[in-house]
Structure formats: C-alpha cells, structure tokens
MIPA-215432 format. One line per 8 residues: for each residue x, y, z of C-alpha. Coordinates in pm, whole numbers, plus 50000, padded with zeros to 5 digits. Each point is the difference from the previous one (the first is absolute). Layout:
N
X Y Z  ...
# end
This chain:
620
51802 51652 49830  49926 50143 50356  49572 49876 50088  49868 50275 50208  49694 49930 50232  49694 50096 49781  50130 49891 49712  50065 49671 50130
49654 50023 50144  49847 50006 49671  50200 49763 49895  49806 49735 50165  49687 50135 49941  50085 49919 49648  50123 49641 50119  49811 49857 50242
49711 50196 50058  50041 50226 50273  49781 50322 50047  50039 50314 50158  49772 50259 50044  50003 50316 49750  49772 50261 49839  49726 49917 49759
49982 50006 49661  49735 49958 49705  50029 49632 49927  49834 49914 49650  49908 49637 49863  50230 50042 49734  50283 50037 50274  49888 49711 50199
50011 49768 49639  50323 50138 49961  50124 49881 50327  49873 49665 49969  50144 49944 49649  50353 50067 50119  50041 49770 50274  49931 50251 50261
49967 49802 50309  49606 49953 50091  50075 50105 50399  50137 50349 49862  49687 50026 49729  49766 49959 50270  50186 50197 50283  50022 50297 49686
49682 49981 49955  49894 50047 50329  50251 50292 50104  49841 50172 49715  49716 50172 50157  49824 49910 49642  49623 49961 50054  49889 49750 49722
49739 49986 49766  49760 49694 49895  50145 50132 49643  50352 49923 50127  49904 49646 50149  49880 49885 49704  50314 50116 49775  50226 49863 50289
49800 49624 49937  49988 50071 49565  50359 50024 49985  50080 49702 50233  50109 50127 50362  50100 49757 50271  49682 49937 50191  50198 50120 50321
50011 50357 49788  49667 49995 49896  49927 49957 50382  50222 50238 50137  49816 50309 49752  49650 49868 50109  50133 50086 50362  50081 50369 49874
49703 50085 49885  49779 50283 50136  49951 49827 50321  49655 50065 50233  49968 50188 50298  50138 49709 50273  49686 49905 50181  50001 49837 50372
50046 49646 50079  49884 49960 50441  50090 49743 50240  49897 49965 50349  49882 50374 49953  50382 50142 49918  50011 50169 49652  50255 49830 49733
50023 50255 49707  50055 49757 49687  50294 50121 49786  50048 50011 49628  50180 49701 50007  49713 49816 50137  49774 50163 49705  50265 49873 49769
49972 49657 50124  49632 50016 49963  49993 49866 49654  50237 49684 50043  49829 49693 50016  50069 49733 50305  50145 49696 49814  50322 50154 49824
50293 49808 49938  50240 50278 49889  50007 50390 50204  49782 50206 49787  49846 49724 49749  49631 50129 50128  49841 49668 49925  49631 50001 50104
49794 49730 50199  50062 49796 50248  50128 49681 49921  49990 49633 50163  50239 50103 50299  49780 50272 50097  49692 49769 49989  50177 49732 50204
50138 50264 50261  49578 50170 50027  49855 49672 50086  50302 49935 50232  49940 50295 50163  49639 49971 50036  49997 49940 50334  50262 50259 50099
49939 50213 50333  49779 50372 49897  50311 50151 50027  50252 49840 49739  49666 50009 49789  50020 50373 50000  50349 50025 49924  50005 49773 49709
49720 50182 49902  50162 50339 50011  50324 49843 49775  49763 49844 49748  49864 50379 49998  50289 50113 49904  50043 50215 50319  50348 49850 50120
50115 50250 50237  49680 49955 50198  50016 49616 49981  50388 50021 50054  49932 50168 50332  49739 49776 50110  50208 49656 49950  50300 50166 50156
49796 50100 50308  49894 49638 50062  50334 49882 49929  50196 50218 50294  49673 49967 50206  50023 49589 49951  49586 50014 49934  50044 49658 49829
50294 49808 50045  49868 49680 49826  49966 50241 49702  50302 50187 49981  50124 49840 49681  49667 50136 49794  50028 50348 50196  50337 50004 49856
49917 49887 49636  49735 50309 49964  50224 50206 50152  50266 49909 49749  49742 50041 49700  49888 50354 50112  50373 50165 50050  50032 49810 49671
49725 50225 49879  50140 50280 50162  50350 49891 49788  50185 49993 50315  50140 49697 49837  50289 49913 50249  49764 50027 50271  49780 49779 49835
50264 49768 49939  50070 50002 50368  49655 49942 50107  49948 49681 49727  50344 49853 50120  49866 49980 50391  49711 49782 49831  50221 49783 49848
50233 49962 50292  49658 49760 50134  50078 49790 49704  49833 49816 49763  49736 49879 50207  49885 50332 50015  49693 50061 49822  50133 50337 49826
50304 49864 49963  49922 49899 49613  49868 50330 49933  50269 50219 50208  50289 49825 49802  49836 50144 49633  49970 50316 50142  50348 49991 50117
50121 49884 49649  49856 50322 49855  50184 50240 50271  50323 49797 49879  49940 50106 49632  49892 50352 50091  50286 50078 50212  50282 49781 49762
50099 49854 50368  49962 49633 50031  50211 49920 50247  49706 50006 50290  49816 49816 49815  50288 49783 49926  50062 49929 50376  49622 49881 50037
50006 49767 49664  50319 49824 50169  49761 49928 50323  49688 49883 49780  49976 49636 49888  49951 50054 49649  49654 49741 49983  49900 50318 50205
50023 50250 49718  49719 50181 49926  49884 49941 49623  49965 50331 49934  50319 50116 50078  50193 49623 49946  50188 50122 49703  50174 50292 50186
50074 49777 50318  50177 49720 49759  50222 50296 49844  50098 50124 50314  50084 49649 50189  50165 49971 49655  50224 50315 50005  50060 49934 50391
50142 49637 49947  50174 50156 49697  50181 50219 50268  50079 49726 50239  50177 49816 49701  49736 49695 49967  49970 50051 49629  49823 49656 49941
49686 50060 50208  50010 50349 49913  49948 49898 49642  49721 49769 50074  49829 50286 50151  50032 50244 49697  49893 49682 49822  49625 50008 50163
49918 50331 49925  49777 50040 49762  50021 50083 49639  49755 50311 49997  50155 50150 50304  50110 50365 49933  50355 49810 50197  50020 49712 49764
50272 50185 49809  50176 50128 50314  50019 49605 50145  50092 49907 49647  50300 50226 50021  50142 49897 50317  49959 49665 49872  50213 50089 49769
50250 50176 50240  50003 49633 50178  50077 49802 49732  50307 50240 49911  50120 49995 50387  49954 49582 49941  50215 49966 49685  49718 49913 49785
50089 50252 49750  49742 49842 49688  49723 50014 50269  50055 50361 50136  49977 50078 49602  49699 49874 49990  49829 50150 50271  50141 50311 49889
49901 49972 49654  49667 49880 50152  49959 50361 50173  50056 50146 49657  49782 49812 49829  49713 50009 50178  49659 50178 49884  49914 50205 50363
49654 50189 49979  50039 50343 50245  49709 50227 50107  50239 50348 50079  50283 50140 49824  50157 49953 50296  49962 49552 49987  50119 50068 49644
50311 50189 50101  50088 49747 50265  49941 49676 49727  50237 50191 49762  50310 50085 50279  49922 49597 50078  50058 49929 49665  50296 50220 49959
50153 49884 50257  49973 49639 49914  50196 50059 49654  50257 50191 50219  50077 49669 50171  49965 49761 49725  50301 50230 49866  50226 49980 50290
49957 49645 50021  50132 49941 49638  50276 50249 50095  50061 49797 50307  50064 49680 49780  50192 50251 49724  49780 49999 49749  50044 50339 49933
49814 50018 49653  49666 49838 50167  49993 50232 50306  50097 50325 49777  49652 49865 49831  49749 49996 50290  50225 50344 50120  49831 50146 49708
49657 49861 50058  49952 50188 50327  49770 50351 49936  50168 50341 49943  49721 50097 50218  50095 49797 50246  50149 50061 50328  50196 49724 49979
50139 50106 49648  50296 50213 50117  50131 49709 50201  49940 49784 49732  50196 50192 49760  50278 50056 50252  50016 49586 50076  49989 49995 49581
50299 50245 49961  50182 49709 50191  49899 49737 49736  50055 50198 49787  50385 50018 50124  50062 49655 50019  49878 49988 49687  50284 50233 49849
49728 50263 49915  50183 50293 50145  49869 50269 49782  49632 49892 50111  50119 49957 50347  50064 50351 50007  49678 50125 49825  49833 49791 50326
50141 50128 50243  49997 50356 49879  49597 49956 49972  50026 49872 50345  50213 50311 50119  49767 50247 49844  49806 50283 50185  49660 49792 49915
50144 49761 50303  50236 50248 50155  49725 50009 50329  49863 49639 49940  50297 49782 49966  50256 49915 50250  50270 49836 49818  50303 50082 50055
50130 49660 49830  49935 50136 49650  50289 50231 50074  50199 49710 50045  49915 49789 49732  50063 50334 49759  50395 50054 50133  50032 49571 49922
49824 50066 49688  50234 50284 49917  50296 49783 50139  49940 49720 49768  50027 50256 49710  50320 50115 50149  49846 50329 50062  50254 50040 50330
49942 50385 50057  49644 49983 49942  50005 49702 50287  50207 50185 50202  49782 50315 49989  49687 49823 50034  50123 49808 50341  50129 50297 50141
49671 50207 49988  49820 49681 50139  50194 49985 50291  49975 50354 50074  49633 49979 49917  49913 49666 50214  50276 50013 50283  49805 50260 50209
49660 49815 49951  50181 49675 50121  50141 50152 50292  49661 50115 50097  49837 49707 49982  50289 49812 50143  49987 50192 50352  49644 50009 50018
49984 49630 49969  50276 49960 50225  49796 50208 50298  49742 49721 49972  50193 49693 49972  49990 49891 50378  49765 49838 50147  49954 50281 50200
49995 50216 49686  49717 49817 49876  49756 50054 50292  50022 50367 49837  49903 49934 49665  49691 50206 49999  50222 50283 50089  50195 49878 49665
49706 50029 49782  49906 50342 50123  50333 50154 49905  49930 49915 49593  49638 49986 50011  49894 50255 50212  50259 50312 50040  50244 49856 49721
50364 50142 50090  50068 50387 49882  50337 49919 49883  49963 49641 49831  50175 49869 49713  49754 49779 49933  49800 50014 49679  49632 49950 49905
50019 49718 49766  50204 49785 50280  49663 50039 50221  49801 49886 49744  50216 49678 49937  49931 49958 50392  49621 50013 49959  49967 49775 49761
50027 49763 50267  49612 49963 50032  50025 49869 50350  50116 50364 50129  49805 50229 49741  49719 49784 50118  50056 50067 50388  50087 50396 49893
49629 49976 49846  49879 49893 50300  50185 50242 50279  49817 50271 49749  49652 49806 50083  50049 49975 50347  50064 50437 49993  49770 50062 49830
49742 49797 50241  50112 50188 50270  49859 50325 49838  49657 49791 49903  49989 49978 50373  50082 50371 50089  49746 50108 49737  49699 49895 50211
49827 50066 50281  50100 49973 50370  49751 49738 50078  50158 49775 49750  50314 50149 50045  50117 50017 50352  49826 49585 50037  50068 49748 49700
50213 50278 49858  50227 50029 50263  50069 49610 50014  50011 49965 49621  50283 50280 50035  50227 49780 50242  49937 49735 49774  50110 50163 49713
50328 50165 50152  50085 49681 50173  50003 49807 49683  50144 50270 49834  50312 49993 50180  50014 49680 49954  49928 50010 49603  50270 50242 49997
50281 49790 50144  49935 49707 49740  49971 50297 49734  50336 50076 50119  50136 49628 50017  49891 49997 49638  50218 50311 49858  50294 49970 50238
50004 49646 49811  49981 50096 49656  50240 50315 50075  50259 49743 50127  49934 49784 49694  50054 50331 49737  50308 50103 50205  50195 49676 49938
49900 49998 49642  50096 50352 49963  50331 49910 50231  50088 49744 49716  49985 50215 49728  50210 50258 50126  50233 49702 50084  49981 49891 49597
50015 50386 49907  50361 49967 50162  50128 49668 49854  49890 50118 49653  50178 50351 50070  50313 49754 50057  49908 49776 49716  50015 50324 49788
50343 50089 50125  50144 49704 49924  49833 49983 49662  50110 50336 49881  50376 49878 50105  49937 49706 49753  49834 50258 49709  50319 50245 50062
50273 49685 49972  49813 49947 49651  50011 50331 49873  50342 50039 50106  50123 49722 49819  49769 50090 49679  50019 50379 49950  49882 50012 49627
49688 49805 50112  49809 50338 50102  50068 50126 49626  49772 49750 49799  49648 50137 50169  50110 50360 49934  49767 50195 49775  49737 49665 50022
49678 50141 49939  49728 49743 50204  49720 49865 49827  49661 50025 50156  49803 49814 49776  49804 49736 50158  49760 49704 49909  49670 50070 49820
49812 49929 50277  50190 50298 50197  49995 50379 49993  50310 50206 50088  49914 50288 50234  50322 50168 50171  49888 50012 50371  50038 50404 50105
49893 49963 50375  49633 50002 50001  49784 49718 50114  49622 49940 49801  49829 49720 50166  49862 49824 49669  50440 49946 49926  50062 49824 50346
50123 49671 50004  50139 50058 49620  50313 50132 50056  50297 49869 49822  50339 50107 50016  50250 50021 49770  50304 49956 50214  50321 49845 49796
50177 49953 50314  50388 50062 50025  50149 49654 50034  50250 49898 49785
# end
C-alpha cells in the first residue's frame, strides 16, 4: 500500500501526538469523553481542543470534571473560555500587552507538581525560597514579584535583561531559576527546561539546585523525553536527590544503568523507589525484564506476576489506561517466557489473559498462534492468525510474520498449493518494502552517513516519499519505540514555541524572544539528529527481520517442491487411494461448548480471536 504525504501526516497525529493547524469545529463534552475513553492520546485531546475555536462554558467545565476528564483537559477548556479583553502589563515605561495565554495561566497555582494540576498555595519551598530572598536587591524583588503575579512575560523580560546586562553576577543562578519558572508559565517548556538546566550546571551546592531538579522532573513527564534529564541524574550524587522528585531520579539512574548493562545496581535502584509512586509498577517491570536477561526465570515470574497483581489507585483515565497496558504487558512476557522454556500449554494460558482491549492483544494472539503450533493446534493456529490479519489491524499491525507462520501452518497440513500461493503473494507484497528500507538504511550506514541523520528523519517524518512502498502499520511498529515517539513529541513542542514567541509583541519579541529562538533551533537540530539515530536504528533492525523472512519464504517454497515430489511418488504408486474419500460428506459437528458458523468473509469484532478452522489437511 503506497503512504502518500497527508495521509501519513495524520497518521502520526493519531500515534504520537503531533498537531497541525486546521479549521475549527464545534467541539462538545460528549466528544471530548469520547476521546478520552478510547485511548485517544491526551497531547492530541488537548491540541483538538484548542484548534477548535470552541469558547467554553462554566456548564461545560463542570460536565468535563462529572464525567472524569484528565485534569490536563479540564485545564486546557478553562483556557478556552470567553477570555477578557488583554489588559497592559509596563516595565521601565515600555508597554507589554499580556496575551491569552498569560490569562490562562492566571488560575494555576505556584507549587504544581504535574503541567496543568492547578494546585493552590504555596507550599514549604516557596516559604524557604521568600525568606531566602528577603534580602534580594529592589530589582529581583520586582521581578519575582511580577512571576508570583502571574504576569510572566513581564517578569520573563526583566530577568533576561539582567542576565545579558550581567546586573548581578553573584546571582545569576536565582535570575535563571525565575526565569525558568515564568517561560514555564508561559509553557515554553523546552525553554524552560533550558533555563533550569544552566542552574543545575552550578551543582548541587546551588541553593536552587533542589528545587530546579523537581521542576525539571515535571518537563521530563510533560514532554515523554527523559533523556536530558537523564544526562543530569548521571552527574548528581544520588544523596543529592531532591525528596520531592527522589523517586523519578532513582527510576531514571535505574533505566540508565539498565542501558549500560549493570543490571545488579540497576535493580537496587528500582528497589528504593517507593511503593506509592505512580512508577512503582514501571520499576517493578523492568525488574522483571532484569531478572529474565539474568536467567532467573522463577524471579522474573514473580515480579511480573507482582505487576499484575498489584491494587494501583489512579486519579485520570489516563493513569488508569497506562496501569492496565503495564499490566498487559506483564502477562505478555510471563507467556513468552514459558514459551521460551516450551511450555507451550502454560504460555498459551497467560496469552489468553492479556485484554482484547489491549494494545498489546494482537501481538499477543499472534505470539499465541505460535504456541498454539507447537502445540499441534493447527486449526486454531489458523483462526489466530486470521484475527490477526483482519481489517480491524490491517493499519495497526505490522506483522508480516503471521504470513509466515500461516504457509508453515498450511505446510504441516500438507496444504502445498495453498503454501505455495501464500509465499508467492508475500514476496511480491514485502520485496518492494524491503528494498526500500534496505537502500535507505544503506545511505546512512557510514560514518559519514550518520552525521546526516536529521536529514534521514525528515524524509519519513516530515515530506514522507511520494512513491513509497512503505505501509502505515510498519511506522507504527517504529514508534512504539517510546524513546523516538517521545523525541517526535518534543520536536512538535519546540515548533510550536517558536509560534508562542511570534505571537507577541516586539518588545518581548525581538529581546528574550529572539535568543529563546536560537535556542530552540539550535537544539532542535540537534534533537533531530538523535531523532534520526533512533529510526535509522530501528529501520535497520525491521529490515533484517523482514530480510529473514523472505529468506524462510524461499526455503519453504523449496521445502514445498520437494514435498509435493514425495506426495506425487505416493500417489503414483497407490492410484485407488484417491477413490475411498470420494462422495465423503464432512461432518461439522463440534463439542458442546462450540458453535459452527461457516466463515463468509466478514469480520464482527465481538468473533475475533474465536476463529477455528476446519482444515482436514491433505497428507496421507
């Protein structure tokens, strides 16, 4: 199937999040529910919601909060209601208008842990950093002032100004911590992150240090980008973790010693974090993972098992949603780890465990179709992988191994035209969207090659090729890797930060804005090439899968050849045998605890995963 540009475009809108400007339309509650309740991603709800030119009502608010929206939804409707005339915020006698986006701001409180939780009150950080800053010069005073105002673009300007004019050098790590919290309040939230990253760079010594680093965790969650943050845990002795944001540091110097193949203190560190962290069940997982990479099969059960187990209380639809793939994804490798040891019966069990609802379930039932065949099940085996190749996962489901495991299936049953038939239209199907990905990852194996890989990532992700063979679904097998979609999610931040800072006023504009621009596109570039790095990787890694199944496809094709030789020497040798199933009339009575439907084509969702054929097979 040929992927032309826009389509492709809205492809990853639908996977990762990205947004592009459109026309508005009416944009109900109801709708937004509806959104929420299938799995729409919460960075497309909120971007929706805001292209929508929808002016909300108090009315709305409240049926938003009665049926359960994401706090981060709730928020981003409060912002798009019948906003005020903007009023004038002055410094130094210039005129700053303030924008909406300050007046949606206005009702956040200071202390917030998560983007959009509008918690009120200041809590015992602010207190500490007021007394601190008691003493500050008239100047700083007024700025901080202005932020705790909730006029950011006016404070923003002033702490910039005495940053590039060097007005207090001894205080440049505070100038830069308010300056960080008002962009943050402006959600230019890689700029923040830039700005809250130069205070940590002073280190822990620091006073803001232990309130930068929180700030910085949020950003990380926001965003879905760690690896910043990631870079600055490695430099931080972990005595200097800030409580507040302890467990999030522990599961990142965790996953980053996971990388780096030191699975033993990587465990210990998923071991500290806490119990009623919303990442308890994420460090319980990989703890899992580690025990399975170890050997220590019983124990990577049980940590698995542990995941499933556990009783996880969630605020937002959107925790629950994230608990349950956790979950589902924990059954899905307590079943390949039985199949790894050949108990076939056991992992066909906790195949069936995993949710239809699940994103992980058509994987699940593909990697069950295969336990099923070892088993000897063919007829199920079949009714998997049809379910699997249905137009329900036609666009979702890259797996071009269930085509495969049919023409074995069908091989085993001495089926050998069926095989043959069946391998043929793969090859013709998959040969052209090998080749593809075979040059392109060819162009960009050299080290010279690789220097260009932002160049790489723009071909698929920003123009997509007129002419390409390659499909949908084989994207979205790429972005599950949550590394990329999360640095895709954040290239869309950074542009849309750039038009935050068009949108205002010269003064602002043509000063901080400017710098904040250079910034942006600097980082940027270099967000792009790791972005790039990332699916060049994964491309490479789907081409030599896809190279070995067309390499299979052929040996089974010769397999089949040689078998049919063998099946015509029998027949030849016994011509009545043909006559004793003429004028057999099958039976297609089943058990009592199955219904015979003949299957005429169409697909009903409530059916999938049920199929069973009835295949007698030809072998004699």
């Amino acid at each position: 199937m040929k992927t032309s540009s826009r389509t492709f475009r809205a492809l990853l809108v639908a996977a990762i999040g990205f947004s592009f400007a459109g026309r508005a339309w009416a944009l109900s509650c109801e709708e937004i529910i509806n959104m929420v309740n299938v799995n729409v991603p919460m960075s497309i709800v909120i971007q929706t919601i805001m292209d929508s030119g929808e002016q909300f009502t108090t009315d709305d608010i409240r049926c938003l909060v009665n049926e359960g929206a994401p706090p981060e939804v709730v928020d981003a409707a409060k912002k798009m209601m019948a906003a005020s005339e903007p009023d004038q915020l002055t410094t130094g006698g210039t005129e700053i208008t303030r924008t909406a986006r300050d007046e949606r701001e206005a009702g956040a409180g200071e202390d917030e842990d998560e983007l959009g939780s509008g918690r009120a009150g200041r809590g015992s950080d602010e207190d500490e950093l007021a007394e601190r800053e008691a003493s500050d010069p008239e100047q700083i005073k007024q700025a901080i002032k202005l932020f705790r105002a909730k006029k950011p673009l006016t404070s923003s300007q002033m702490l910039f100004e005495m940053l590039e004019d060097k007005t207090f050098p001894d205080r440049e790590a505070q100038i830069e911590y308010y300056l960080a919290r008002s962009l943050y309040d402006l959600e230019m939230y890689h700029s923040a992150q830039y700005y809250f990253i130069e205070v940590l760079r002073k280190g822990p010594s620091n006073p803001y240090f232990k309130h930068a680093l929180p700030k910085l965790v949020t950003i990380a969650r926001h965003t879905g980008d760690n690896y910043e943050l990631s870079r600055v845990v490695a430099k931080v002795p972990p005595e200097d973790f800030p409580r507040s944001a302890r467990n999030h540091l522990y599961y990142l110097l965790g996953v980053r010693l996971y990388q780096d193949d030191d699975l033993t203190r990587a465990r210990n560190y998923f071991g500290q974090i806490s119990s009623r962290s919303d990442l308890y069940l994420k460090a319980k997982y990989i703890e899992g993972i580690i025990y399975n990479r170890q050997g220590k099969l019983k124990s990577a059960v049980r940590s698995f098992r542990d995941v499933v187990r556990e009783e996880t209380e969630v605020a937002t639809p959107r925790e629950l949603q994230a608990v349950k793939d956790l979950k589902n994804l924990a059954l899905l490798d307590v079943a390949r780890i039985y199949y790894g040891i050949d108990r076939y019966s056991e992992a066909s069990k906790y195949y069936s465990l995993v949710e239809r609802d699940s994103a992980y379930w058509p994987q699940s039932l593909f990697e069950s179709a295969w336990s099923s065949f070892m088993q000897n099940n063919l007829n199920y085996t079949l009714g998997q992988v049809l379910t699997v190749q249905s137009p329900f996962f036609l666009e979702e489901e890259f797996l071009p191994e269930a085509v495969v495991l049919k023409a074995l299936t069908f091989f085993n049953l001495c089926e050998y035209n069926e095989v043959r038939r069946l391998l043929l239209d793969f090859e013709a199907a998959y040969r052209p969207i090998y080749n593809e990905m075979k040059g392109f990852v060819q162009q960009y194996a050299t080290p010279e090659g690789k220097k260009l890989a932002d160049k790489a990532f723009d071909v698929y992700f920003e123009s997509f090729p007129r002419n390409s063979a390659l499909p949908h679904a084989l994207f979205r097998r790429i972005l599950r890797n949550r590394d990329l979609s999360a640095l895709v999610h954040h290239l869309q931040i950074m542009d849309e930060e750039i038009g935050i800072i068009d949108d205002q006023k010269s003064r602002w504009r043509d000063t901080i804005g400017n710098h904040l621009k250079k910034v942006v596109e600097t980082d940027r570039a270099r967000y792009k090439r790791r972005a790039g790095l990332l699916f060049l990787s994964e491309l490479a890694r789907t081409t030599t899968n896809l190279g070995d199944l067309l390499a299979q496809s052929e040996i089974i094709r010769f397999e089949v050849v040689d078998a049919q030789r063998v099946d015509y020497e029998y027949k030849m040798q016994n011509p009545d045998l043909g006559d004793q199933f003429r004028g057999l009339e099958l039976d297609f009575a089943t058990t009592v605890d199955r219904v015979y439907w003949p299957f005429n084509g169409e697909f009903w969702a409530d059916e999938l995963g049920y199929y069973y054929y009835t295949e007698q097979g030809s072998c004699k």
